[in-house]
N, C-alpha and C positions, 0 to 999 in steps of 0.2 A: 504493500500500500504506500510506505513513504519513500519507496524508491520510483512506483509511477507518477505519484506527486513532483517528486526533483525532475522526472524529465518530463512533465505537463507542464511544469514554471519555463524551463529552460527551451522547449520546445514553442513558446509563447514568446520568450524574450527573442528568439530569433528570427521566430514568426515576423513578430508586429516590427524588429529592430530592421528586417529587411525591404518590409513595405514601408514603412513611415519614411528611411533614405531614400529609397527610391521616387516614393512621391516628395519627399523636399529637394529632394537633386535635380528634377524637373524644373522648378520655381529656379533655384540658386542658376542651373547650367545657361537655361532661357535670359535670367536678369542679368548674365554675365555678356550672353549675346549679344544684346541691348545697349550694354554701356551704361549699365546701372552698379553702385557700390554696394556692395553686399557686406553690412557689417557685422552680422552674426549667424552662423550655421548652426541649429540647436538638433539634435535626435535626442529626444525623449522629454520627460518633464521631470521639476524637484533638483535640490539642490547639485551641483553639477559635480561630476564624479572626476572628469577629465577635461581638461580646456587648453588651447593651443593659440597661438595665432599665425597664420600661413602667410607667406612671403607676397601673397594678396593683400594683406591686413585684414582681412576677413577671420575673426573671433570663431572659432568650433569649437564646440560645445558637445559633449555626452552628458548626457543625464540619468538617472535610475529606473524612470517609471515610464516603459515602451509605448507607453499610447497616442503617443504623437510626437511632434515638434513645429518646427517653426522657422522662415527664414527672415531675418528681418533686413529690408535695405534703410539706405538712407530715402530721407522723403515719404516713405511711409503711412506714415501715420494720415497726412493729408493728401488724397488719391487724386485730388484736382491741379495745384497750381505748389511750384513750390513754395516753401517754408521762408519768408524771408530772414524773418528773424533768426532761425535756429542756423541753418545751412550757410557756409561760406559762401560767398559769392565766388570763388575757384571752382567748387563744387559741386553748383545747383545745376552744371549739365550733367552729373554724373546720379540724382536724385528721381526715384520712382514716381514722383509725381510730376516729373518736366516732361517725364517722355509722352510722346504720341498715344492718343487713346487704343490704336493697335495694339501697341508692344506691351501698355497695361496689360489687357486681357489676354495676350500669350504667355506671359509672367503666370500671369492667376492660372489660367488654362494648363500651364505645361503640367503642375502636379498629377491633377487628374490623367493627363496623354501619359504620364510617366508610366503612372500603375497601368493601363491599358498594354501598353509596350512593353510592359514586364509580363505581362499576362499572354502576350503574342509568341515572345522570346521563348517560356516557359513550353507551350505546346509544343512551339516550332522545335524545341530541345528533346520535350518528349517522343513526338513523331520521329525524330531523325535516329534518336538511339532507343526507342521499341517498339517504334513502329505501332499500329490498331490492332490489337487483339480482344477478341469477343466471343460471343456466345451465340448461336442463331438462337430468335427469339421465340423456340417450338415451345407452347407449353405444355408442361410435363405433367399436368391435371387444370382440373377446372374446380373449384368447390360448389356440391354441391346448393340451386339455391341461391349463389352470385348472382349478380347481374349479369355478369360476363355468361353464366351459363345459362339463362336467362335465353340472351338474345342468340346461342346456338353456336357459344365457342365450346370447344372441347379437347379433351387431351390431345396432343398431338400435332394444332394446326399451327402455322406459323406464321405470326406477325406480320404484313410487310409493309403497311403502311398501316399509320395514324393520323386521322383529321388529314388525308390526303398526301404525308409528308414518308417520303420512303423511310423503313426503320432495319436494318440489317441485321443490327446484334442489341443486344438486351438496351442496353445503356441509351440506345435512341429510344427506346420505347421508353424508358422511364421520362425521359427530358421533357419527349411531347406529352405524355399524361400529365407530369408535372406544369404545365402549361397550362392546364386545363383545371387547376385547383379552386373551388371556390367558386366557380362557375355554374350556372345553368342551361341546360340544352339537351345537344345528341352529341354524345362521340362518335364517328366515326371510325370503324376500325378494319380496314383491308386482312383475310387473313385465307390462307390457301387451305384446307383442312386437309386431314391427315389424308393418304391416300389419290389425292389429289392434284391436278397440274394447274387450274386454274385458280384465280383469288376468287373470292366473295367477299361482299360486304354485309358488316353485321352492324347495329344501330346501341347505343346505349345509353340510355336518357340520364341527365343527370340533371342534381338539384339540389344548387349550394354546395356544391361534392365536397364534401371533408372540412365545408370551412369552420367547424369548430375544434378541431383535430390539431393539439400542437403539436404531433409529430405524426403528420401525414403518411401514409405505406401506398401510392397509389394501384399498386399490381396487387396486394393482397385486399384492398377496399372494394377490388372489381372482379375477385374471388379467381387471380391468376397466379397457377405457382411455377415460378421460373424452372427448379429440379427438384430432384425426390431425392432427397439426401437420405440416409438411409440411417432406420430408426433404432440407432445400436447407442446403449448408453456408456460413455466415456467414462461416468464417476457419477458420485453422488455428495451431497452437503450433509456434515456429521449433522443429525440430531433433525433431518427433515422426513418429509412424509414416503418418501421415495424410498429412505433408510430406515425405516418404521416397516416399510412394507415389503422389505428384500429385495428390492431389484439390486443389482451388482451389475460392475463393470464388464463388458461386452454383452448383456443382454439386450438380445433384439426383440423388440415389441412386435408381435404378430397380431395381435387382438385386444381390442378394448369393449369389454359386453358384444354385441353384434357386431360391432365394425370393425372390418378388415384395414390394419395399420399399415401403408404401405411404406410411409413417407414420415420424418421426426417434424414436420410442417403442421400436418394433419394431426400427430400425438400432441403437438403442442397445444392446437385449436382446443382439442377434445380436452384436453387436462386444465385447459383455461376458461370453459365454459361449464365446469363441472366442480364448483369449491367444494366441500364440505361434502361431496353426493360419493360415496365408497363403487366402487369401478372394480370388475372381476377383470383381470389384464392376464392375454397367454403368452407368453415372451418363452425365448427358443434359447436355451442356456447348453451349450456344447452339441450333445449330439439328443437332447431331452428338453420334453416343451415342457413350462412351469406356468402353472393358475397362480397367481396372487392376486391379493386382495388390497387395492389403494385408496384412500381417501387424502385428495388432494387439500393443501391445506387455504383458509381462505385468505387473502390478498387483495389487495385495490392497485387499479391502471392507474395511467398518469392522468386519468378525465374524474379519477374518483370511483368507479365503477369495481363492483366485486368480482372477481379473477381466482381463478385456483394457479395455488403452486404445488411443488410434488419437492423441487431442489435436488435436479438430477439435469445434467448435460454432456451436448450431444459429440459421438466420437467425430474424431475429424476426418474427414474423406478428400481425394483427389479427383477435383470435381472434372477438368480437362480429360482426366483420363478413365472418369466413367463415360464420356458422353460418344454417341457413337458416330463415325466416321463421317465429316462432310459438316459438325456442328460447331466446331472450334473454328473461323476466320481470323486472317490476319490479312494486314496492307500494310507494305512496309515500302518506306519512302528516302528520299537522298538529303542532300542539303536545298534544293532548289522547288521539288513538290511538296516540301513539307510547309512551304511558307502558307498557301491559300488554305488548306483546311486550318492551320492555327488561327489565321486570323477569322475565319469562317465562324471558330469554335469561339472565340473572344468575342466577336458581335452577338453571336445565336445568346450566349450565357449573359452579357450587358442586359440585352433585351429582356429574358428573363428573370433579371434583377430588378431591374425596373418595374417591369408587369407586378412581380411577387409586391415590388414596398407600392404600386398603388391599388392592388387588393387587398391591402390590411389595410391601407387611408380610408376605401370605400367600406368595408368590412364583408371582401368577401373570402379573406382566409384570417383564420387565427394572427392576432399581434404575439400570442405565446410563442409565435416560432421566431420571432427576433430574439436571436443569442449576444452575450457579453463576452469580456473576458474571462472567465471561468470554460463557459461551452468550448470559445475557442481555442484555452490550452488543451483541456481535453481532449480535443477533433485532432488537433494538431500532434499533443503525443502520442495519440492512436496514431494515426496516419501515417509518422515517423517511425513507428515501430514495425511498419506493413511494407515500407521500401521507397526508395527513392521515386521513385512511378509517381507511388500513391502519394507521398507528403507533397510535390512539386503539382499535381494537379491540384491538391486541395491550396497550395499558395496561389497557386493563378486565379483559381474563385475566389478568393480571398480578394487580392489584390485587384478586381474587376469590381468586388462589392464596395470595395475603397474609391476606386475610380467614380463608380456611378453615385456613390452614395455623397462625395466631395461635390459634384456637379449638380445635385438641387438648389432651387434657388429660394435656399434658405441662408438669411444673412450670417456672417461666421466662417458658412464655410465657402469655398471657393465658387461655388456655385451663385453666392448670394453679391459677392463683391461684381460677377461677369453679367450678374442682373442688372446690377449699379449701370454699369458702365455700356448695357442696351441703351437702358434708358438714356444715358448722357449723349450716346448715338445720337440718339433720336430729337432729343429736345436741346442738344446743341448745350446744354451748361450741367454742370456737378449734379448730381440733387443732391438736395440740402443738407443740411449736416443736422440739421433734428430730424428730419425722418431718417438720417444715417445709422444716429443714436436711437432712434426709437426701434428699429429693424433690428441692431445688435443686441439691444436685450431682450424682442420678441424670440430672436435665434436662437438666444444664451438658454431662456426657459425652456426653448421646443426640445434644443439635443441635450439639457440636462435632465430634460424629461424623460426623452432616448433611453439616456444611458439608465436612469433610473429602472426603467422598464424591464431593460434588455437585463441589467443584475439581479432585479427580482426574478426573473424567468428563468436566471441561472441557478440561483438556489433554490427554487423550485422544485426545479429540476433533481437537486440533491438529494434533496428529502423525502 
């Protein structure tokens, strides 16, 4: 426990240390272009740990506390007309507020473009040394009773388009469901069935799908399960209902009352919709099948909701290498093909990020799903512990939700100063410096609100 804690901190500080420079190194490299003075480079916040100054005269700064920073130039402070008073007259061509209303806003703009470009770099680095690797998206049952099974999908058919958008390996399919969160309508869903050379289309009506759901499962909400992992138990937690009830390591669950266990998906369903209700289970122990007797114990979701547990999980399997010939895809790319799906994958995810924060403005998905700093060391040393792959695509989402999230035009952040300076476009002078003022502290409230929010949901989450 307190060693995944050390590297969820550390995993976090290198996280956020690597997006927060990259988006200030934007601002700083742009205001350098410019012929603007840059007199302080800060990463991070709180009293400063390390401090230099470079042959620039430019002041850098490290700080302790990863959640931001800051670059501050001369002129500054006043985004219209220089400072007379403060700035030397040697100076006042080298001051943020002398320059051209352009090169303002590419200043402001470049942090945001930073993280974007980091998030291009990121795939394009992925793609070139692993290339696309996937799963075809056949599914491997339908539950029961779904909607999915419902409208006439079933084991075996294979995905290939959603809401009209071709899906080849799992991971599309999730993205465009995910797309559809919150929403009301039909899904569309293209799928070839088993046996079959042509597509069909099947229909699946939705309504508000999942927007109360702080952690949405969209393939398991529409009753699709990706594989049948196979339901052999790994271990069990001393002193739970599982260990009360004799199952042991490498027991395969063959039966629960009537129904046939084929899948530890299925066992799970069955053991979480049944607390406190005693279950006759036939599990296949060496070369002899065993009747036990479980009564799962009761537990609450994360909506509050009563849940059985049992405190038994599942052996680990080689999922590539159960799946049969022709199901595992790869596309592997050079230095030169790999640039357009990167940036393809950075816009399609922007987009998405966007869509997502204005379905929680309108409230047509949970605000529970906005995460803090806690969620994110968490994601992060998970992530980090699963390979280079994995932690390098969850930085690029990351650092895109930085991107988009810096570009609303809320005052504060850079989004809100590139609002300013529309305006000043347009109506040709500053605006004013009480609605300046008055914008800053509506901003200050809204993302201390944010952050509020996103901490509460992280310890939420804990508990």
């Amino acid at each position: 426990m307190a060693q995944q804690l050390v590297i969820n901190i550390l995993a976090l500080i290198v996280t956020l240390g690597i997006l927060v420079t990259i988006h200030e190194f934007g601002h700083f490299w742009v205001a350098r272009r410019c012929g603007v003075k840059v007199l302080r480079f800060s990463i991070g916040f709180g009293k400063a740990v390390k401090t230099w100054v470079g042959r620039d005269g430019t002041e850098y700064v490290i700080a302790p506390i990863p959640l931001g920073g800051y670059v501050k130039m001369l002129g500054q402070e006043d985004a219209s007309v220089a400072d007379e008073g403060n700035i030397p007259e040697n100076q006042k061509h080298l001051s943020f507020s002398s320059k051209p209303l352009w090169q303002r806003m590419a200043i402001v703009a470049a942090g945001p473009a930073a993280n974007f470009l980091l998030a291009i770099f990121v795939f394009w680095f992925v793609n070139v040394l692993y290339g696309l690797t996937g799963t075809a998206p056949v599914l491997a049952n339908v539950v029961n009773d779904s909607s999915a099974y419902r409208a006439g999908l079933r084991a075996g058919d294979e995905l290939v388009a959603i809401d009209g958008v071709e899906t080849t390996i799992w991971t599309q399919v999730t993205m465009q469901l995910l797309a559809r969160l919150g929403e009301t309508g039909e899904l569309k869903i293209s799928a070839i069935p088993a046996g079959a050379s042509a597509a069909r289309e099947y229909i699946i009506p939705l309504q508000s799908w999942e927007s109360d759901n702080a952690e949405p499962n969209p393939l398991s909400s529409l009753g699709f399960v990706q594989y049948e992992i196979p339901p052999v138990i790994e271990g069990v937690v001393d002193g739970g209902a599982a260990e009360a009830a004799g199952l042991r390591a490498g027991d395969r669950i063959l039966a629960a009352g009537d129904d046939t266990i084929s899948d530890w998906v299925q066992w799970v369903q069955l053991v979480r919709a049944n607390p406190q209700v005693p279950i006759q289970v036939l599990v296949q122990r060496g070369n002899e099948e065993v009747t036990l007797s479980l009564t799962p114990e009761l537990s609450a979701a994360e909506d509050g909701s009563p849940i059985g547990r049992i405190g038994a999980y599942v052996q680990e399997f080689d999922l590539y290498a159960s799946l049969p010939e022709g199901r595992v895809r790869e596309v592997n790319y050079n230095v030169l093909t790999a640039i357009v799906p990167a940036v393809q994958e950075t816009w399609e995810k922007s987009v998405f990020v966007l869509d997502s924060m204005k379905k929680m403005v309108v409230g047509l998905i949970s605000v529970k799903n906005i995460s803090g700093p806690i969620t994110i060391a968490q994601v992060a040393g998970e992530t980090a512990s699963y390979g280079l792959e994995v932690y390098l695509g969850f930085l690029a989402v990351l650092s895109i939700s930085l991107g988009v999230l810096n570009l609303l035009p809320i005052p504060v952040l850079d989004g809100g100063h590139l609002l300013y300076y529309a305006i000043e476009a347009i109506i040709r002078r500053p605006v004013p410096e009480k609605v300046q003022a008055m914008g800053l502290q509506l901003g200050l409230l809204l993302i201390s609100g944010i952050m509020v929010l996103a901490i509460y949901n992280d310890v939420s989450r804990l508990l």
